[in-house]
C-alpha positions as CSV (number, residue, x, y, z in Angstrom):
1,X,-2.2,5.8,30.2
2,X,-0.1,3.9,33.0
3,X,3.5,3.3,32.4
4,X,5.9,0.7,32.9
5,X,7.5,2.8,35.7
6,X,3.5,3.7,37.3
7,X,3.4,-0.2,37.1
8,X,6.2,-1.2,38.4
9,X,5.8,1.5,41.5
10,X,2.2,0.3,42.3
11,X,3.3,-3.5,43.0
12,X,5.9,-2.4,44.8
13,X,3.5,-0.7,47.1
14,X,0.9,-3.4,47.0
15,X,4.0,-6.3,48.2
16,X,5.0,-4.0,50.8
17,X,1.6,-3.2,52.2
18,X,0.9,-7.6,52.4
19,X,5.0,-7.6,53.9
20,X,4.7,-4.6,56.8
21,X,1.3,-5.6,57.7
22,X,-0.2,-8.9,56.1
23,X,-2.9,-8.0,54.9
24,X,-3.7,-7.9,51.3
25,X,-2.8,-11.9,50.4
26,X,-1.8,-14.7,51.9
27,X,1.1,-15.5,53.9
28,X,2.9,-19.3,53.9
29,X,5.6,-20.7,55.7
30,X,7.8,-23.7,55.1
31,X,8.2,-26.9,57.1
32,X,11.3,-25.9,58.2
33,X,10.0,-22.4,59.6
34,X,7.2,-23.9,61.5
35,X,9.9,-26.2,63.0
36,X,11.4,-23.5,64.7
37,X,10.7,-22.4,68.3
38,X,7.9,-20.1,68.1
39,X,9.7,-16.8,69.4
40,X,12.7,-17.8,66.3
41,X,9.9,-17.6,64.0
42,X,7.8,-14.5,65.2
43,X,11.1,-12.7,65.4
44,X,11.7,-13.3,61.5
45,X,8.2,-12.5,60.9
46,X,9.3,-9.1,62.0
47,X,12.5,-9.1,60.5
48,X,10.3,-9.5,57.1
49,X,8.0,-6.6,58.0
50,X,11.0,-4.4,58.7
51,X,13.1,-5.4,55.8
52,X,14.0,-2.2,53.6
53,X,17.3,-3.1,52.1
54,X,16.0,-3.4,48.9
55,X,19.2,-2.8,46.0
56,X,19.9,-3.6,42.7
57,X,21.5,-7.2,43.4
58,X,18.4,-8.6,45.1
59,X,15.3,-5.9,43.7
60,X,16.5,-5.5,39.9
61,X,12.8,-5.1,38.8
62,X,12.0,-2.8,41.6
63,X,8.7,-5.0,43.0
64,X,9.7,-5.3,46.8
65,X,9.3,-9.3,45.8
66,X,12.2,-10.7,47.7
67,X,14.5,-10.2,50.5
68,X,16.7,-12.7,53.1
69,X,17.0,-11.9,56.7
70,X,19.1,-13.9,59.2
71,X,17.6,-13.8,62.5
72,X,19.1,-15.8,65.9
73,X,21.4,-17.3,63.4
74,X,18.7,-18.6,60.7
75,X,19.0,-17.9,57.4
76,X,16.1,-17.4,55.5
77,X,14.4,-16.1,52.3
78,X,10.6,-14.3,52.0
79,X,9.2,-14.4,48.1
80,X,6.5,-12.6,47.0
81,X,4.6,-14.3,44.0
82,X,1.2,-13.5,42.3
83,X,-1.4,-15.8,41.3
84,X,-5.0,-15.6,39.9
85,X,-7.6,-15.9,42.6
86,X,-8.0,-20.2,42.1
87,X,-4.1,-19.9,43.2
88,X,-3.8,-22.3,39.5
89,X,-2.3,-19.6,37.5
90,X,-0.1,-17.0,37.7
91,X,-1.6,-13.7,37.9
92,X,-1.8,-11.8,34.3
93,X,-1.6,-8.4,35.8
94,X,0.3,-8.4,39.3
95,X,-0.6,-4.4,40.0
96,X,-4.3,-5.7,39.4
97,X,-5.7,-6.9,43.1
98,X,-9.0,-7.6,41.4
99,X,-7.5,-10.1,39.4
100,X,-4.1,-11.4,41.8
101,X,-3.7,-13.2,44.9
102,X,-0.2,-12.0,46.4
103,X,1.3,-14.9,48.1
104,X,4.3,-14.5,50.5
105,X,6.5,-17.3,51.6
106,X,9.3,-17.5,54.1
107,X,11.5,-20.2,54.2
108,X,14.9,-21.3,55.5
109,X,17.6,-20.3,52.8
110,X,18.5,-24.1,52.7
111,X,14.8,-25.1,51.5
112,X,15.0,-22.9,48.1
């Protein structure tokens, strides 16, 4: 029987496999990322792959589902959601990759 804590570890692992490498769901960026020079925006793609400052404050649930990096001076946010595999729903079981769709979006802090 899986606990809450076997859960909780496995989508942890599952967002940080799509963040270091994306692979494993489906990566979006906002309007005002794709506004931004190209080497801006690859730079805070890797920011997001190397983020590891996960604490309390901003991880309370322990999923690896959000972070905010500031790169060159932008500010920005990276979200990890889950969805069913129509992208309608949410996702019933987000440690389940037969049945979620991992999204990840990364978008300047003043867009949320």
């Amino acid at each position: 029987m899986q606990t809450a804590t076997d859960t909780t570890t496995r989508i942890a692992a599952l967002n940080d496999m799509l963040r270091h490498t994306y692979w494993g769901g489906k990566v979006m960026m906002t309007p005002g990322i794709t506004a931004l020079p190209e080497d801006t925006q690859h730079a805070i793609f890797r920011a997001v792959q190397e983020f590891d400052t996960f604490t309390e404050d901003n991880d309370p649930y322990g999923e690896h589902d959000f972070g905010k990096v500031v790169v060159n001076g932008v500010s920005c946010f990276w979200k990890i959601s889950y969805y069913d595999h129509t992208l309608c729903y949410g996702s019933e079981d987000p440690a389940n990759t037969d049945i979620t769709t991992r999204v990840l979006t990364i978008m300047l802090t003043s867009e949320y």
